[in-house]
N, C-alpha and C positions, 0 to 999 in steps of 0.2 A: 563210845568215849575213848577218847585218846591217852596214852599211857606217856611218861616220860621216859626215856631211858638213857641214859650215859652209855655214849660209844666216843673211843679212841679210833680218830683218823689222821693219820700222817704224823701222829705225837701231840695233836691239838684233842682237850677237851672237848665233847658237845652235849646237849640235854638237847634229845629229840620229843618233840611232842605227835606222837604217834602209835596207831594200833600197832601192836606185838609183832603181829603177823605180818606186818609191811616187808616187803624186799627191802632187802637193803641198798638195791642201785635206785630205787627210788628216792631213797631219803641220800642218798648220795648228791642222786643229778639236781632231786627237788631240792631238797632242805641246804643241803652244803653248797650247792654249784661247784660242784666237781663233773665236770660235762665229757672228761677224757674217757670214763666207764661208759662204755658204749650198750643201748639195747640190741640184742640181736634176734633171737626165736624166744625169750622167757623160758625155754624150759631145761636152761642148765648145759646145753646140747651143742652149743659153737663158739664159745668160749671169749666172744667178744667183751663181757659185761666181769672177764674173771679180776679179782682182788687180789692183795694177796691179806689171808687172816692167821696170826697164828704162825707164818713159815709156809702155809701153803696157798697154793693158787686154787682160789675157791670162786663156783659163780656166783657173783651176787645175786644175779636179777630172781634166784631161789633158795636166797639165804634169809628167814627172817630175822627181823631188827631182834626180836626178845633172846636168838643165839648169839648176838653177838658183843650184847652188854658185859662189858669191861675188860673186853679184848683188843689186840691191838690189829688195824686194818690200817693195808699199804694200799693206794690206790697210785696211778698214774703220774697223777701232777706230785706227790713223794719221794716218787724215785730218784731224782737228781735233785740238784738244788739249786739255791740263787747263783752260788758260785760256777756253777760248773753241770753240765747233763751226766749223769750214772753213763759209766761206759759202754752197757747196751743198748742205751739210745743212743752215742755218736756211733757206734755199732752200725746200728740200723744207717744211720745218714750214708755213712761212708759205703755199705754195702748196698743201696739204695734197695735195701729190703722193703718197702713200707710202699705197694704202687696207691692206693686208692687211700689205705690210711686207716680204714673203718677198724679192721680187726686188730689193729697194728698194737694198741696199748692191753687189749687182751694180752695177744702174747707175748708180748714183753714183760707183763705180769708173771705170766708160767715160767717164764726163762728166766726171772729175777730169780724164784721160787726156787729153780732149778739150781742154777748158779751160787745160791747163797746154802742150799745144802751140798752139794757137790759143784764145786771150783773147776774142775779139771772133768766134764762129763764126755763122753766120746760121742761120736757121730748118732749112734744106736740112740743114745741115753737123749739126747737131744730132740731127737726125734720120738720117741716115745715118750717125753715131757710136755710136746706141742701135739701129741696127737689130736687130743679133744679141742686143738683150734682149727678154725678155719678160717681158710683164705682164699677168697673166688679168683683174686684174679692171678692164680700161681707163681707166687713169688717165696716158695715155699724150700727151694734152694739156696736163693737168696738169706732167708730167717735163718736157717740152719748156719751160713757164714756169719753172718751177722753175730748169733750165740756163742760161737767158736774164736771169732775176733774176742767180744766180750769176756768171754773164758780167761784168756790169752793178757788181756790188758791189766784184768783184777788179779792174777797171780803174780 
């Protein structure tokens, strides 16, 4: 039997009708179509599916729904807005950080995370934010400028 729960995403109310237990990028990609939370391995491990909850960048795809009720969850399509893209996505454009695309709003999640607790993070700090993401096809110098731009523009 399915549960309802009240979850905040993006500043929008929802009543989800679903087990406790459900990840939450399921009820993300299924229930909301929020399709930019990407699946990657399910088990927390490559950072494609990360959120952010709370202030921090968390994986969904091993987050249950019943942790998350009446918390507030930043995905993807939040970050920026009608007016205008949040500065580490024209970040990314301008640094042509993003080749394939897949991991890309994972870590833009983390470096949101990042950026909105420390503004001004240094190379180190950067890189140890995106550690737990991955990106096959090495554009991982790239994200790093991209973050630094970002940094740079919100100060």
């Amino acid at each position: 039997m399915a549960d309802v729960i009240a979850i905040r995403v993006n500043g929008a109310e929802h009543k989800v009708g679903a087990h406790a237990d459900t990840p939450l990028l399921y009820i993300l990609r299924n229930d909301l179509g929020l399709k930019g939370t990407r699946f990657g391995c399910g088990n927390g491990e490559c950072g494609a599916c990360y959120v952010i909850i709370e202030g921090r960048a968390v994986a969904s795809c091993d987050t249950p729904l019943w942790s998350v009720a009446g918390k507030d969850i930043l995905t993807i399509e939040g970050l920026g807005s009608e007016g205008g893209l949040h500065p580490l996505q024209q970040a990314f454009i301008d640094e042509q950080a993003a080749q394939c695309g897949y991991c890309a709003s994972g870590i833009m999640m983390s470096a949101a995370a990042l950026l909105a607790n420390n503004p001004a993070p240094t190379d180190a700090e950067i890189r140890a934010a995106l550690d737990k993401n991955l990106c096959r096809c090495g554009t991982h110098n790239r994200i790093v400028r991209a973050v630094q731009r970002a940094a740079v523009k919100q100060a």
